[in-house]
Structures are given as structure tokens and as C-alpha cells.
N, C-alpha and C positions, 0 to 999 in steps of 0.2 A: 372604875374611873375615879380620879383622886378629887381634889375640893377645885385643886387647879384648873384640872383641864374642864369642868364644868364652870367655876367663873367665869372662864374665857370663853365660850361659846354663849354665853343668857346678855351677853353683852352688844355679839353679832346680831345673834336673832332681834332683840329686841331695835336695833338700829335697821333692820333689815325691814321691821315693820313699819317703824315712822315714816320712813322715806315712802314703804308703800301708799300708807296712808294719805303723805303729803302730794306725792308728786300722782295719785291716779289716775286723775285725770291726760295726761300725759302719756300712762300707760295705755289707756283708752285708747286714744286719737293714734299711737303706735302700732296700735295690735291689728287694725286690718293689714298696712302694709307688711307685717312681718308673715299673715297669715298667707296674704298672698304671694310671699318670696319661696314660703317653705313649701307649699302647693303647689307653685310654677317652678321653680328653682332647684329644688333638693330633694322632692318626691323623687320627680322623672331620674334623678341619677341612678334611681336603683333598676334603670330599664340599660344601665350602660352590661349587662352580662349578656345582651340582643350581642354586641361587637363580637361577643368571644363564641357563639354560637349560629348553626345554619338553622336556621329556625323553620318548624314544620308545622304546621296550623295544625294537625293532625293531631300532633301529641302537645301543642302548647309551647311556650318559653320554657320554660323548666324544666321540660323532660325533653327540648330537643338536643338533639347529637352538641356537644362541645366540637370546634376545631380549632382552636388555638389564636397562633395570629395569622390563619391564612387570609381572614376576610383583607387583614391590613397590606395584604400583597398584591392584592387587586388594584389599587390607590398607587402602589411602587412600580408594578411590571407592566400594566399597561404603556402603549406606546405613546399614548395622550401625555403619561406624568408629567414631562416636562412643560407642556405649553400652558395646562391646567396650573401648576404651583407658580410658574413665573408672570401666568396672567394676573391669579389672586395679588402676588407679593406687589407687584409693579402698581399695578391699577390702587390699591390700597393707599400704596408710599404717597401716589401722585394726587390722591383725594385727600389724605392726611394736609400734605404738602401746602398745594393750593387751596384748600379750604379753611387753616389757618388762615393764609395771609392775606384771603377773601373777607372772612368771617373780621376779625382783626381791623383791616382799613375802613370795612363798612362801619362797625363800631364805634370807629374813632371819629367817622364822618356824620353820626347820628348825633354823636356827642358836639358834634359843632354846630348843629342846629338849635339854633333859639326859637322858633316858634312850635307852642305846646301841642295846637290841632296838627301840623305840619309832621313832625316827631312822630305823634300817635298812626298817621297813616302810612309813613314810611315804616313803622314796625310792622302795620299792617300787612302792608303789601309785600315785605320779605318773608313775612313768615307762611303765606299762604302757599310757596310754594311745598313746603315742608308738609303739610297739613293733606296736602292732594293724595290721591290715588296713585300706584305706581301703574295700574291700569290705567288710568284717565292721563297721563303723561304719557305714556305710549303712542295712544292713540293722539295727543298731538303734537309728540314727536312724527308718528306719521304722516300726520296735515300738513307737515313739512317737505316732507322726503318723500313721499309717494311718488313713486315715477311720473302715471298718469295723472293725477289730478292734485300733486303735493303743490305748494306754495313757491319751493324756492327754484322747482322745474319752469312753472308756470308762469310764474308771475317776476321770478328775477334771471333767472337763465335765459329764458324766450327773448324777453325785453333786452338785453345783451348781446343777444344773438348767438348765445351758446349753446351747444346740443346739450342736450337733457341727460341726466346721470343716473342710473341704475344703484340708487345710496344702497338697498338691500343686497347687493352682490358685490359693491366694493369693499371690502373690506380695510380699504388703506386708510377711508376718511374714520372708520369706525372709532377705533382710540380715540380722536376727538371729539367724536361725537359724542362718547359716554362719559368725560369729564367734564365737558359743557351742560350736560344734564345734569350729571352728579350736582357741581357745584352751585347749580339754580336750583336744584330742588332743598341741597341740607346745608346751604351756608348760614341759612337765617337764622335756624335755632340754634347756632354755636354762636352765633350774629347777639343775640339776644343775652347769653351768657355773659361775653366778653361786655358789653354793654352793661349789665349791671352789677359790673366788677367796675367797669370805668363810675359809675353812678355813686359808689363807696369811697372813691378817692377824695381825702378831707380838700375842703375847698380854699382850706389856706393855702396849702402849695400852690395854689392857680396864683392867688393872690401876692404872695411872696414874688413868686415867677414873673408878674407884669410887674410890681416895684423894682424887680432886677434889671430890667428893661429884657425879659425874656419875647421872644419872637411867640408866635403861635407851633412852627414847625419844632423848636427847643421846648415848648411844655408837654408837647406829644412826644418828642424822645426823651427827655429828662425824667419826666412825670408821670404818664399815661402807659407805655412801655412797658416801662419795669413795674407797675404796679400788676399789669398784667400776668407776670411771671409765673404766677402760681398757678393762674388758672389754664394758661397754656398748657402746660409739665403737667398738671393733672389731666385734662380734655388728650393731650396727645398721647399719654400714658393708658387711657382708657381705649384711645381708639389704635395703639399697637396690639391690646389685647384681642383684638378681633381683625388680625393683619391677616390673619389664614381662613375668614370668613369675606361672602362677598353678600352685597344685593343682589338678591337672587332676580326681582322685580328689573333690576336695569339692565341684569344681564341675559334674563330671559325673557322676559314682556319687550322692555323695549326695543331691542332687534327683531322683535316677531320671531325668534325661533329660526331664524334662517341658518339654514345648513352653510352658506360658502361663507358664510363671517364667525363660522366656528373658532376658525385659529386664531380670532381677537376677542371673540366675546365668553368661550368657553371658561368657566374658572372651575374650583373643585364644587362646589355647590350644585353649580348645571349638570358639571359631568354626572355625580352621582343622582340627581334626580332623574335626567335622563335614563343612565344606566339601572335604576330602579324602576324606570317604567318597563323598560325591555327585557330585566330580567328577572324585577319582582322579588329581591332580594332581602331583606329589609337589615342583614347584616352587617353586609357590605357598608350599605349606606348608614346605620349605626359607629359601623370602623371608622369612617372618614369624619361621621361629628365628633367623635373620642378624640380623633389623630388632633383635629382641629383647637379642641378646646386644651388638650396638654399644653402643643405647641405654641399657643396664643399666651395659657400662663406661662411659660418657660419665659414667655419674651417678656412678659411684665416684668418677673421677677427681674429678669436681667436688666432691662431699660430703667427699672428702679432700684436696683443696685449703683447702676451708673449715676442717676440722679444724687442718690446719698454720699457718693463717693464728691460730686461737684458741691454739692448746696445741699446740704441735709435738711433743711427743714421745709424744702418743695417737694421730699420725698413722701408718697403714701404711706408707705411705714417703714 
């Protein structure tokens, strides 16, 4: 090696250290979360060869039979596919949807509170929903619905004089029912975000804004809005990637499993849990987290493609 190319590296190195030196503290306070990304995160991928094989306890992962992509044709030719992919897409679009625009108004209405204890307990109190159980939601979702002894049978039906509703075999009110939950249990913590992205907005624009003789509804579109921008395109960008993912908790727990609300509450998730209980596969059901997680990044890539193509610098990368 010549005088050159060793110059050129005792220059790196030695820069390589300082910074170590300066900044290690930093690397410290880093290294659990990264230990724990690579532990949770990027271990388990090397369990993704379970998709391509029927696995036989007998002989191990490793040594059982490869079949290709038939696990992934269980997921296709089943007669469910359809109701399962159009359940996940829909349901997803529509918690995306309205939980911006939930998350978003609340935010903005947090942000019009002047009193300090006031503020502190309305953050409180939205984000407790979030924080709960999806088992403990269940059940009072059912304190509701229950035929026999539910709240809205009992005590608002009766009182009205209307016959009492069978909420676990109707399936028609179900859609609604699972977006009203959806959006009480996870708007807060997106609630919380947008909020301290509005809390960054420099406070002269307010200022500027009322010498214009700006209205209260013009500093929230003028002002509040578009500063939000970024973090929307990031939060919505993040939750397309998991469009082909559902809660498993809202859609298994809180219907109680009921078999006639199958064709609304079914998504790919249940189906394969289900279908893993009953046939003990565990391939299968590796094919469908495979199919899931490609498909979710294709959509990132695409949906920030698009983004780059409109406003490149709201794009992740």
C-alpha cells in the first residue's frame, strides 16, 4: 500500500475516535434502544424460511420438507380471501381517515385552552383510553351490548320502548361499532403528537396574525394546518405501512369471537389465527406475516414516492 492510501485512512480513524470519545455518552443512552430493535426486530427475520417450509417438530425447522409457495396459496384460494383483504384494506383506510381528522381537531381544540390544570387533565383523560387493555375494552364494550343485562338494551332501548337487539348476531351495526372503538381507544396518542407539533409553532406568527386583525378560525388555517404538514405525511405514511395489518384485540376480543359477525369482523390476522388453531400450521401462518409485511412496504415505498414527487422534503427519504 503506497504513503497515499495510508494518509488517507490515519485521518478517518483518528476522527473516528474523537467523536467516539466526545459524543459516548450519547452512544450509551442509544445502545439499549438499538439492542432492543435488533433482538425484536431483525433477529426474528431469520424465522421468515418457517413461510417456505411445512414444518415438522419431529425433525426441526431446518431439516423440515421445503414446499415453496404453497403455504402462500392458502391466503389466495381460500374462499374467505376476499372478505378477509377487503376487510383489512377498508377498515384500515377508515381508522387512518377519521383518526387523523379526530386526532387533528382535538389537538387543535387542546391548543385553545388557556387553563394549565385544565389542559393537564384533558391530556389525561384522552390518553387513558390508549393505555387500556384491549381485553378490558372488550368487556366494556360488552357492558354495553349485552343482550341481557347490556346498558344500551336496558337502560336506553327499554326506556324508549324499543325491543332489544341481539348487537352479537347483528352484524350490520358491527362496522360502526368497531370504528367508534377504534377511534376512542387510539386517537389520543396521535392526539398528543399533533399537539406537540402545534406547541413548536413560533409564537410570533399568533402574534403577527392578531395585528392583521386575523380571526381565531384563519390562525388555525393559516397557521396551525400547514405547520402540521409534516407530521401528518409522516403519522399517515407510517400507518399505510401496516394497511395489511389489523388489531387483532378489536377484531378478535371485542366481538367475542362470534361466528355470525364473521363477514365484518374477519380480517387476515383472525383468519390465520383462527386457521392456526384448527390446523396447527405454523407455515401458513408465517406466509401471511411475510405476504403482509412486503406488501405494507411496497406501499410505503409507493405512497413516498408520491410524496417526493409533490413536496419532497415531507418525504421520509
Amino acid at each position: 500500500m503506497d504513503n497515499t492510501a495510508v494518509g488517507k485512512q490515519k485521518p478517518k480513524k483518528k476522527k473516528f475516535t474523537v467523536l467516539l470519545k466526545r459524543y459516548w455518552p450519547f452512544y450509551l443512552m442509544m445502545a439499549p434502544g438499538l439492542i432492543y430493535l435488533v433482538i425484536n426486530n431483525y433477529l426474528p427475520m431469520l424465522g421468515l424460511v418457517v413461510a417456505f417450509k411445512k414444518v415438522d417438530y419431529r425433525l426441526g425447522i431446518l431439516n423440515s420438507p421445503w414446499v415453496g409457495l404453497d403455504n402462500f396459496e392458502y391466503l389466495f384460494k381460500t374462499s374467505d380471501a376476499w372478505i378477509i383483504t377487503r376487510n383489512t384494506i377498508c377498515y384500515n383506510f377508515v381508522f387512518i381517515l377519521l383518526g387523523t381528522v379526530v386526532s387533528i381537531a382535538v389537538a387543535v381544540l387542546l391548543n385553545e385552552i388557556r387553563g394549565v390544570k385544565k389542559k393537564k387533565a384533558y391530556q389525561t383523560l384522552i390518553l387513558i383510553p390508549y393505555l387500556i387493555s384491549t381485553v378490558v375494552i372488550s368487556y366494556l364494550v360488552y357492558a354495553f351490548l349485552s343482550a341481557e343485562s347490556g346498558f344500551i338494551n336496558n337502560g336506553i332501548l327499554q326506556k324508549l320502548g324499543m325491543d332489544p337487539v341481539a348487537w352479537y348476531s347483528e352484524k350490520k351495526y358491527w362496522p360502526f361499532i368497531l370504528v367508534i372503538v377504534n377511534l376512542w381507544k387510539g386517537f389520543g396518542y396521535s392526539c398528543i403528537i399533533y399537539y406537540a407539533t402545534i406547541l413548536g409553532i413560533d409564537g410570533s406568527l399568533y402574534e403577527a396574525a392578531v395585528m392583521d386583525g386575523a380571526s381565531r378560525w384563519h390562525r388555525i388555517k393559516d397557521i396551525v394546518l400547514p405547520s402540521l404538514k409534516g407530521t401528518i405525511i409522516t403519522l399517515t405514511l407510517m400507518s399505510i405501512g401496516r394497511i395489511f395489518y389489523s388489531d387483532f384485540g378489536l377484531f378478535f376480543q371485542v366481538p367475542m369471537n362470534s361466528g355470525p359477525l364473521f363477514d365484518v369482523t374477519n380480517t387476515i390476522d383472525t383468519y390465520v389465527y383462527r386457521g392456526l388453531l384448527q390446523l396447527n400450521d405454523v407455515g401458513r401462518a408465517s406466509a401471511a406475516g411475510f405476504y403482509q409485511s412486503l406488501v405494507g412496504f411496497a406501499i410505503v415505498l409507493l405512497a413516498n414516492f408520491i410524496v417526493r414527487k409533490v413536496e419532497k422534503e415531507n418525504a421520509l427519504f
